[in-house]
N, C-alpha and C positions, 0 to 999 in steps of 0.2 A: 158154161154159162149159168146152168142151175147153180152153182155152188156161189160165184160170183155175186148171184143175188140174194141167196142167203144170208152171207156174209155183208152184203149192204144192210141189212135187215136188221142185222145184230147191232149194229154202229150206233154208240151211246150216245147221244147228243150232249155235248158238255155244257156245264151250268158256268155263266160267265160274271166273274165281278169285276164291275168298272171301279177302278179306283181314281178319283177326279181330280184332272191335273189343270188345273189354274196360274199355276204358276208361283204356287205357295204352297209349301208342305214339304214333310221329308219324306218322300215316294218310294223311293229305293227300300228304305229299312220296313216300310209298311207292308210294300208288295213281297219282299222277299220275306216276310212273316206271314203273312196269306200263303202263299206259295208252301214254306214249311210245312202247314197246317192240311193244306187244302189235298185232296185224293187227288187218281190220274184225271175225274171227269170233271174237275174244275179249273177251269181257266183264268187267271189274274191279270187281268190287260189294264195298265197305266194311262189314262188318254184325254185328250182334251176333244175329241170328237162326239159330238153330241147326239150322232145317230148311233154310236154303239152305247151311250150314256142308256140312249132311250129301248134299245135293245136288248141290255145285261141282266139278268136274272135277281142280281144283288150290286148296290151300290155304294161305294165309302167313301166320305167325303172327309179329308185330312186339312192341317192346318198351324202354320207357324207362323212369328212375327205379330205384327200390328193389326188390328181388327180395321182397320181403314185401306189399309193395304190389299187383306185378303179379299173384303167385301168388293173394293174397286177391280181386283182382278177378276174376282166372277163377272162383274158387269160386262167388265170392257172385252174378257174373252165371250161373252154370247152363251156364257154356261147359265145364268139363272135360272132359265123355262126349263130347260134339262131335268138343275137339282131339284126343281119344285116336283115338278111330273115323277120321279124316282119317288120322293116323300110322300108325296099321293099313292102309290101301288105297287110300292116293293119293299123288299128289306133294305132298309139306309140305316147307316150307322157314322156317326161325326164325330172325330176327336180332336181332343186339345182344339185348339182354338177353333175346330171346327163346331164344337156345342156353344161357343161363345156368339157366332156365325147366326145360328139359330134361332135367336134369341130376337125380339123386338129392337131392342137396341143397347150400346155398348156405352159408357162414359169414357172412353178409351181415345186418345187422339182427339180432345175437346168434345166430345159425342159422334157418335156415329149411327146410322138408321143398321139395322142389319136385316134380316130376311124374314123377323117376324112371325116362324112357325109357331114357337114356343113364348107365349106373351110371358114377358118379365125383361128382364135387365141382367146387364152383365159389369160389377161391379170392382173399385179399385181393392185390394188390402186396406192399403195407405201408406204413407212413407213412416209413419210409427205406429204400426200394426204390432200388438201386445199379447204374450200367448196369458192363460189364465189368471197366473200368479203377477203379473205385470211386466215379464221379463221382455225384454225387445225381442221382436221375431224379423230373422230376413225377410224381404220382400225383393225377388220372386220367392216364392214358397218353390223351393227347388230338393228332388229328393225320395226318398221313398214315404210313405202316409199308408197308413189301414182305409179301408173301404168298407161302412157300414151300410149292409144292402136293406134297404127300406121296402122293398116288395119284393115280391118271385115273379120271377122271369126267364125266359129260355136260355138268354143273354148270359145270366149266373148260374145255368146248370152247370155241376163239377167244379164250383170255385167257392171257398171255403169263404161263409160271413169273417169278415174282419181282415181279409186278403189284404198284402200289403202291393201298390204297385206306385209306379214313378212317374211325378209331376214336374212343371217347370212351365209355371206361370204368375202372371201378377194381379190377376183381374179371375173374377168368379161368378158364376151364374147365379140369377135369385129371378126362380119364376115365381107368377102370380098365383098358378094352381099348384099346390100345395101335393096333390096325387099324382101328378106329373114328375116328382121325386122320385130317381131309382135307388140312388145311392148317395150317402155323406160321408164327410171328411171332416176332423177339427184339426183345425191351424190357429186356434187363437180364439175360433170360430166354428160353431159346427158350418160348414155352409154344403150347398150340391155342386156331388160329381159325374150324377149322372141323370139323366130325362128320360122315361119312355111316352111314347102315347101311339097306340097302332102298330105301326110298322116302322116307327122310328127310334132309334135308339141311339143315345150320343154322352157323349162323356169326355171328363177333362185330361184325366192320364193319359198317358201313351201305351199302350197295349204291347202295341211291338218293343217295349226298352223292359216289359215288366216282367221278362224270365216266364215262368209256368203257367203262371194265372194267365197273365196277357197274350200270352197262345193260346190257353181255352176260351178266354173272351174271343177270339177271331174262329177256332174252329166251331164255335155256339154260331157265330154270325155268320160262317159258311153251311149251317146245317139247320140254319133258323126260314122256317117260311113265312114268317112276317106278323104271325099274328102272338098275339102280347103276354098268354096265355102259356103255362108250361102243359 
């Protein structure tokens, strides 16, 4: 019996990240990228359940398709008080269209209201969106792009200024405060790819498509305790 309860004693508590499932996002490649990354004592649980939302140590909120879409299915799944609650007092981290999510609001889909963490807008290219020289640029901006990191952050420990990782979208965030900028990108355009403020952190690439860097962004985000500070 002595031993028995030693051995309960010892028993690590694992640290859990919810990764939030709405019903939009590519989950599978996300979570088996945290997974990759993540030690035995971390746990990656996929879930639309709002009591392990409100439970999990760290929370990711992902994001594909139409910003009317993604926004409508937070609603309608009963996830919004969740992601707010998560952005008030933990580590949350939003990609690809999930920083677009964040944002006051979208011109995407004739406009759209979106969740208003981050005051500013989330913006089109345009259908003749023009790189420097005048040359026509595709729209989606689809592909690999440098990442110029505008402040330090935990987020960017072990990842090289000017890191290249992979995009694929058509629309771009433009916040209002200006220091709320982690990181930029030129397409034509210097514009932002990344936001922190607190305990939030969010961005437009995809982490899990971006080979080395995009694993160290998610083991930063597994080993990050939320405060904004290296």
């Amino acid at each position: 019996m002595t031993n028995v309860k030693n051995d309960r004693k010892n028993v690590v508590k694992k640290s859990v990240v919810a990764v939030i499932d709405y019903g939009m996002g590519n989950l599978h490649s996300v979570a088996k990228a945290l997974e990759h990354v993540a030690d035995e004592n971390t746990e990656v649980i996929v879930t639309s359940d709002p009591q392990i939302i409100d439970s999990a140590d760290r929370v990711l909120l992902p994001g594909v398709g139409a910003i009317r879409d993604c926004i409508g299915e937070m609603h309608r799944t009963g996830l919004v008080p969740s992601i707010r609650k998560a952005m008030a007092d933990k580590p949350f981290l939003a990609i690809c269209v999930g920083i677009q999510s964040l944002m006051s609001h979208s011109e995407e889909n004739e406009g759209v209201a979106c969740l208003d963490h981050f005051k500013g807008n989330a913006l089109f290219f345009g259908n003749q969106h023009k790189d420097h020289d005048g040359s026509k640029l595709k729209v989606p901006h689809m592909g690999w792009n440098q990442v110029k990191q505008t402040i330090k952050h935990p987020l960017w420990e072990d990842i090289p200024d000017q890191a290249r990782f992979y995009f694929v979208h058509s629309f771009y965030v433009v916040p209002e405060n200006k220091d709320e900028v982690a990181g930029t990108c030129d397409y034509g355009l210097e514009f932002c790819v990344a936001l922190a403020r607190d305990n939030v952190f969010a961005v437009q690439f995809h982490p899990e498509k971006s080979h080395k860097d995009g694993l160290q962004l998610y083991k930063n985000f597994l080993n990050w305790d939320g405060k904004p500070s290296l």
